[in-house]
Backbone bond lengths (Angstrom), bond angles and torsions (degrees), N, CA, C in turn:
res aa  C-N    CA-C-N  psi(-1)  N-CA   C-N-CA  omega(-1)  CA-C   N-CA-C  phi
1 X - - - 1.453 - - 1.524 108.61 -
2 X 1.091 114.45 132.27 1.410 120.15 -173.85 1.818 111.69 -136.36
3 X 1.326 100.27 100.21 1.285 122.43 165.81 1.377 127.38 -47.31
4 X 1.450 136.12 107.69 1.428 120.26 155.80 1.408 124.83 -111.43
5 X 1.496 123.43 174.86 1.627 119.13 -171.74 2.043 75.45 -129.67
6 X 1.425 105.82 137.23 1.460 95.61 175.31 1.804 90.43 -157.41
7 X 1.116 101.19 140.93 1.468 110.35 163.53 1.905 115.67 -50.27
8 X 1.644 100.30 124.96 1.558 111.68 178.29 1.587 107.77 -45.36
9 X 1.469 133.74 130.43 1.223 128.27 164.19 1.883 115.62 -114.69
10 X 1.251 134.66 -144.96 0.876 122.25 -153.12 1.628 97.59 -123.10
11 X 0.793 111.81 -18.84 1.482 136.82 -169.24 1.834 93.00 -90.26
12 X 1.054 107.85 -33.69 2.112 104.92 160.54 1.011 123.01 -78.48
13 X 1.846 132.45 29.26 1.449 126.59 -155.62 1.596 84.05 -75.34
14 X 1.569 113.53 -56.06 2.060 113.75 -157.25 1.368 84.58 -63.52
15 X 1.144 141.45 -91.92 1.629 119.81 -121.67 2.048 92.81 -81.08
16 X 1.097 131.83 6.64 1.315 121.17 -167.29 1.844 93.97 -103.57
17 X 1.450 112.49 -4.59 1.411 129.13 164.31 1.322 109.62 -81.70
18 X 1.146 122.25 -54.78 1.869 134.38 -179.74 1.327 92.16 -35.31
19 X 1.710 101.77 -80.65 1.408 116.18 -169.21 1.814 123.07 -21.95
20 X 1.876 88.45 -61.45 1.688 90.71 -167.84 1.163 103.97 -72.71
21 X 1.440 125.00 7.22 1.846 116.83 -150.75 1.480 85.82 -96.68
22 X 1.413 107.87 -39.50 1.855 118.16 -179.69 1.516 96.01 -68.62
23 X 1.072 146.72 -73.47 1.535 141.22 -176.57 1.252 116.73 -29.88
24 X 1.443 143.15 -21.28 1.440 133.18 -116.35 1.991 59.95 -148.05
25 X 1.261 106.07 -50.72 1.376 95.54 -159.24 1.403 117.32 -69.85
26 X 1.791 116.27 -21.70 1.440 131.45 -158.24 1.714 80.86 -83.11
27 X 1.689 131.16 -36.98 1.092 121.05 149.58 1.416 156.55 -36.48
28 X 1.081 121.78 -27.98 1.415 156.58 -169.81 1.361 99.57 74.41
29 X 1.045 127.01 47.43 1.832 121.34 -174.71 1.703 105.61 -128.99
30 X 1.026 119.31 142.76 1.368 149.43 176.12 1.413 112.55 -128.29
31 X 1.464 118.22 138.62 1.335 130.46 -164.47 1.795 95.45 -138.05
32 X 1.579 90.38 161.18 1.547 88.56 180.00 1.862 111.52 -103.73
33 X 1.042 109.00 159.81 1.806 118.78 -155.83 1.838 91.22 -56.62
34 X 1.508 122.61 -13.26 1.521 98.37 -169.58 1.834 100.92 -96.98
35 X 1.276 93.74 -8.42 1.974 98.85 175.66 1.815 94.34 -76.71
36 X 0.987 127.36 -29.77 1.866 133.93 -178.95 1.467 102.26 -58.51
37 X 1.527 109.73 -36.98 1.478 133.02 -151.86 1.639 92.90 -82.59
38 X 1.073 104.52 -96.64 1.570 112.78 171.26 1.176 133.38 -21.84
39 X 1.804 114.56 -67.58 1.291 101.33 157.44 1.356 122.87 -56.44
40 X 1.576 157.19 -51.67 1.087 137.16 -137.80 2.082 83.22 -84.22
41 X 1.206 117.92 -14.57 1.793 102.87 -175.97 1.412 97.96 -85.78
42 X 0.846 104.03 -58.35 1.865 93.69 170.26 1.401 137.49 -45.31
43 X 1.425 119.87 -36.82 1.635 147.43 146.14 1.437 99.84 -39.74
44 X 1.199 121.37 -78.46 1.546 121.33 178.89 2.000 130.71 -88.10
45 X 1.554 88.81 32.78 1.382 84.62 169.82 1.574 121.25 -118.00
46 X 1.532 104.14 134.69 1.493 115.59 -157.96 1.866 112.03 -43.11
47 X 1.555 98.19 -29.74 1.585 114.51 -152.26 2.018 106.68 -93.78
48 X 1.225 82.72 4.51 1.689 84.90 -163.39 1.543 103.59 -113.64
49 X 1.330 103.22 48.55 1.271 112.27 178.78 1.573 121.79 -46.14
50 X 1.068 148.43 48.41 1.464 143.95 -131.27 1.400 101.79 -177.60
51 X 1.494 132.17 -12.15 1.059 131.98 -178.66 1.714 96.33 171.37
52 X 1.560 72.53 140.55 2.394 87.93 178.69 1.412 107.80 -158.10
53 X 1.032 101.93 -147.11 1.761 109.18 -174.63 1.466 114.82 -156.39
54 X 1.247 101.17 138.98 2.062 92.35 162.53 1.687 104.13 -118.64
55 X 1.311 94.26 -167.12 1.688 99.14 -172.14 1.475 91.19 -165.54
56 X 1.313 97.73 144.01 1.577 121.15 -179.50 1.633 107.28 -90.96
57 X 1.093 135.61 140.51 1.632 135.61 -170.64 1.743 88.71 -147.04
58 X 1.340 86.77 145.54 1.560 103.20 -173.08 1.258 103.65 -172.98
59 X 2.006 103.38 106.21 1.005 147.88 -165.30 1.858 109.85 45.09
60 X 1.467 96.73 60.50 1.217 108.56 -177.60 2.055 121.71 69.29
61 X 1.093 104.46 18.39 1.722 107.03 164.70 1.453 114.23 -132.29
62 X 0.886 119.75 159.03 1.793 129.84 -173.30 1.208 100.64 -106.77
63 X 1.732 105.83 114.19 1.386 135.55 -168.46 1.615 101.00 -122.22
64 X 1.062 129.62 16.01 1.671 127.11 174.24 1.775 98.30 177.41
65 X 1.495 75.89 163.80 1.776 98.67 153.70 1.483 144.15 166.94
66 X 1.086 115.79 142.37 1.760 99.61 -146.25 1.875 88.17 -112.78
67 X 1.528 97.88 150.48 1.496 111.75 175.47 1.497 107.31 -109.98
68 X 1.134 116.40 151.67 1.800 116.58 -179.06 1.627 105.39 -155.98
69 X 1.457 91.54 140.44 1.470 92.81 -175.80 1.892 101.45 -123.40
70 X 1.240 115.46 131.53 1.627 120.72 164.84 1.428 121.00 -75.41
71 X 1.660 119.53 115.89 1.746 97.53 171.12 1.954 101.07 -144.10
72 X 1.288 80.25 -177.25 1.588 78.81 -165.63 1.973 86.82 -79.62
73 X 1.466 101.56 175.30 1.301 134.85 -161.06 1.544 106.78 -146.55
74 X 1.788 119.07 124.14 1.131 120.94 178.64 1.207 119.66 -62.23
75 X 1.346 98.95 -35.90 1.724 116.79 -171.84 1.147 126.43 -98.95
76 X 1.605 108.88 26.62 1.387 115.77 170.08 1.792 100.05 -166.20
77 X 1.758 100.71 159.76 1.346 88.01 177.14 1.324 140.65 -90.17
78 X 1.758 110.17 -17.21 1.016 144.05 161.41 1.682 123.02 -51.60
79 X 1.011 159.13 -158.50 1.477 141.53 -176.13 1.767 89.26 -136.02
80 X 1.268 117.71 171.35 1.786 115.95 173.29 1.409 98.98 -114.38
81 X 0.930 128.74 -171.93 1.576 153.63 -140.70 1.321 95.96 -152.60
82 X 1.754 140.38 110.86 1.435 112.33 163.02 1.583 88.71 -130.10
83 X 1.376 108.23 139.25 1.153 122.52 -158.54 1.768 92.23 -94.77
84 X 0.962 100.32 120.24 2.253 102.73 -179.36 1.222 89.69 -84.93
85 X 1.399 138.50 -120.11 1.177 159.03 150.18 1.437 143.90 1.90
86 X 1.340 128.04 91.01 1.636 134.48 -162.61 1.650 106.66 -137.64
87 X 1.532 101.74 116.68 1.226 99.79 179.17 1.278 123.16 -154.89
88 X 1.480 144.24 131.63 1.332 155.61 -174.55 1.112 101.59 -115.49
89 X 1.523 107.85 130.67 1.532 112.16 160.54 1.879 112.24 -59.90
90 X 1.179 104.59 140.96 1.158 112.54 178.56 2.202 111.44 -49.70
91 X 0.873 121.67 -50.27 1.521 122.23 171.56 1.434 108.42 -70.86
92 X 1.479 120.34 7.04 1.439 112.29 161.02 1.408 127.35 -120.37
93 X 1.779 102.63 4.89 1.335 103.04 160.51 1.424 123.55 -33.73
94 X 1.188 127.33 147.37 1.524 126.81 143.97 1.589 94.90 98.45
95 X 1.688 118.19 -10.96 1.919 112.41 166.48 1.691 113.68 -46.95
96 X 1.366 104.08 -58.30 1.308 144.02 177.17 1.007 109.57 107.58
97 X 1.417 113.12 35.69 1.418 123.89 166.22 2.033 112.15 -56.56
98 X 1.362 129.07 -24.66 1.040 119.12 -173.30 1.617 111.74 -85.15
99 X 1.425 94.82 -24.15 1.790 100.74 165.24 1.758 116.64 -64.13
100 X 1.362 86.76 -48.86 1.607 93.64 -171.23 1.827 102.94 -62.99
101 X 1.473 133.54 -35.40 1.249 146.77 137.97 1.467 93.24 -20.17
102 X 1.109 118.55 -111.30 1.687 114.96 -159.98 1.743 121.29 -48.38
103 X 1.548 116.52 -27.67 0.816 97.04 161.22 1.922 144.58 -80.92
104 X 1.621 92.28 4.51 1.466 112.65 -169.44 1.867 93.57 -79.21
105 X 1.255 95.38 -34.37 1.918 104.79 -168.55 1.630 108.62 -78.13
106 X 1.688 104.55 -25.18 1.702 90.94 177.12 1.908 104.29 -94.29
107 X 1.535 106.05 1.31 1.782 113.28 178.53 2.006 95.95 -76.17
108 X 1.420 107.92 -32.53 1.160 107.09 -166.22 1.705 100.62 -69.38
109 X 1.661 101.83 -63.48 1.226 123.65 -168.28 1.757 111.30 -46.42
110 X 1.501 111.62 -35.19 1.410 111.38 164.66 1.099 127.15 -69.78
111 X 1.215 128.33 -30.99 1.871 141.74 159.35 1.194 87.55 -66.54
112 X 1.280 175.70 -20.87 1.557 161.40 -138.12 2.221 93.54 -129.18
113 X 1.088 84.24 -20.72 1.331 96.68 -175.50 1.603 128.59 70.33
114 X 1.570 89.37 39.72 2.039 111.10 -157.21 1.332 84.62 -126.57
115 X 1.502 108.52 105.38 1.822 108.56 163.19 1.047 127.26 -94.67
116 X 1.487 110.89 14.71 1.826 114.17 167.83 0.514 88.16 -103.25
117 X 1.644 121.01 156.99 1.678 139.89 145.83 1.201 100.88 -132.06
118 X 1.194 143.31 129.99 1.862 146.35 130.24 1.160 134.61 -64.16
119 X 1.244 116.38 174.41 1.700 126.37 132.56 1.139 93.52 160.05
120 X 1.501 96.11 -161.69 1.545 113.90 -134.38 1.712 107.20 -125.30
121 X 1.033 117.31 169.88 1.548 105.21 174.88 1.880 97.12 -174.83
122 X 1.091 123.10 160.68 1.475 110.50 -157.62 1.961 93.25 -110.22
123 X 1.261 89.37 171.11 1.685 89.19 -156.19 1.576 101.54 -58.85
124 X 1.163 122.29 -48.49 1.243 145.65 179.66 1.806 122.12 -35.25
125 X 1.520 97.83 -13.20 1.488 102.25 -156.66 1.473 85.68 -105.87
126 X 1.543 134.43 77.83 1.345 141.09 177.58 1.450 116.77 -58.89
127 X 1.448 105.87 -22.35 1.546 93.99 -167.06 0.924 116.40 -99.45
128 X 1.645 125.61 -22.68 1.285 134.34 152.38 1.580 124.20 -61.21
129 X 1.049 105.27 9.77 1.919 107.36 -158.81 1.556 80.77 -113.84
130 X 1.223 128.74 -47.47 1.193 131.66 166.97 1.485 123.76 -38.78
131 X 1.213 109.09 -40.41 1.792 114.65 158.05 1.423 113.47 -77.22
132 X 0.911 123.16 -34.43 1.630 137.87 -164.75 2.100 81.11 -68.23
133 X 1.095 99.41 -75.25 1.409 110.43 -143.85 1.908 95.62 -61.86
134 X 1.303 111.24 9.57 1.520 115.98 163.40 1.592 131.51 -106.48
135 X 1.334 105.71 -13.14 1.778 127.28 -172.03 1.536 94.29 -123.10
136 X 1.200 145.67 -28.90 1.129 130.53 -158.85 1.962 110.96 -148.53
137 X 1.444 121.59 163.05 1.079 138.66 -147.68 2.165 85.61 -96.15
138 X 0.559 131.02 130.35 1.778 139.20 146.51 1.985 105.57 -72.76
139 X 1.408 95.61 113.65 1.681 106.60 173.89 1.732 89.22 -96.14
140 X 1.467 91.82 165.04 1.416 118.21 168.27 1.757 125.37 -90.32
141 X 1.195 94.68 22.41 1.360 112.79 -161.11 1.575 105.25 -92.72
142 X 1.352 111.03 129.05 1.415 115.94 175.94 1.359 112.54 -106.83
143 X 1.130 131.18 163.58 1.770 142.42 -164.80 1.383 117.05 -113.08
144 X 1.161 135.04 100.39 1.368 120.76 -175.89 2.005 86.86 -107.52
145 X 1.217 91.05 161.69 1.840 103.04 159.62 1.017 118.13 -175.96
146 X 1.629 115.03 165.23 1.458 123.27 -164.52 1.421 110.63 -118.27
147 X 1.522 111.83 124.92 1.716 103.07 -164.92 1.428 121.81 -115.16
C-alpha cells in the first residue's frame, strides 16, 4: 500500500465530492450543489493562492482531504494557516493518512513562511482529538459565531 499527500486537481472533482459529502455528513450538515461548485473552483484555482486543498490517495483512490486557508493575523506579522477541513474515509482510518494530511498543510505553511496553523474540531470528535492531541497544542479558546 502506498500512500500519497498530493495537491487537489481537477480531474478529483467525483471522489473529492464523496469525500466532503461524508465529512459534512459525519457533521450533520448538508450544503447546496452550488457551495460543491464554488468551493471545488476555488480549491483548484491556480490564482487563488490563499487557500487549496490536498488529498490523500492510497493505491491510486482518494481516501481523505484537508482544506486550508492563509490570512493575515493582527498579532503577528506573518499570515496563519487555519486548516477548515480534515477528513478520512472511515475504512481508511488507522493508514495515517490524516496525519500525513496535517502534516502536508504545516510542509505547505512552512514554504508559505506561516508557522501557525489551527483549527477546530468539536469536542465530540474523540478519535480525531486523539491525533490532534499528538501533533498539535489544545488552546483554551472557545468559538462563538453569528449565522
Amino acid at each position: 500500500m502506498s500512500l500519497t499527500i498530493r495537491p487537489l486537481t481537477h480531474e478529483d472533482r467525483a471522489p473529492w465530492a464523496a469525500l466532503w459529502r461524508d465529512y459534512l455528513t459525519f457533521y450533520e450538515t448538508t450544503l447546496p450543489q452550488e457551495i460543491y461548485d464554488a468551493t471545488f473552483a476555488r480549491l483548484t484555482d491556480p490564482h487563488a493562492v490563499e487557500r487549496g486543498a490536498l488529498v490523500a490517495e492510497l493505491d491510486g483512490q482518494l481516501i481523505g482531504l484537508v482544506h486550508y486557508i492563509f490570512h493575515a493575523h493582527n498579532w503577528r506579522i506573518e499570515d496563519v494557516c487555519y486548516l477548515q477541513d480534515l477528513f478520512v474515509s472511515e475504512a481508511a482510518r488507522g493508514t495515517g493518512a490524516g496525519r500525513a494530511l496535517i502534516e502536508g498543510v504545516y510542509a505547505l505553511a512552512d514554504a508559505h513562511g506561516t508557522p501557525n496553523v489551527y483549527w477546530m474540531t468539536q469536542a465530540f470528535n474523540a478519535t480525531a482529538r486523539q491525533l490532534y492531541d499528538r501533533i498539535a497544542t489544545l488552546t483554551p479558546f472557545i468559538k462563538y459565531t453569528r449565522s
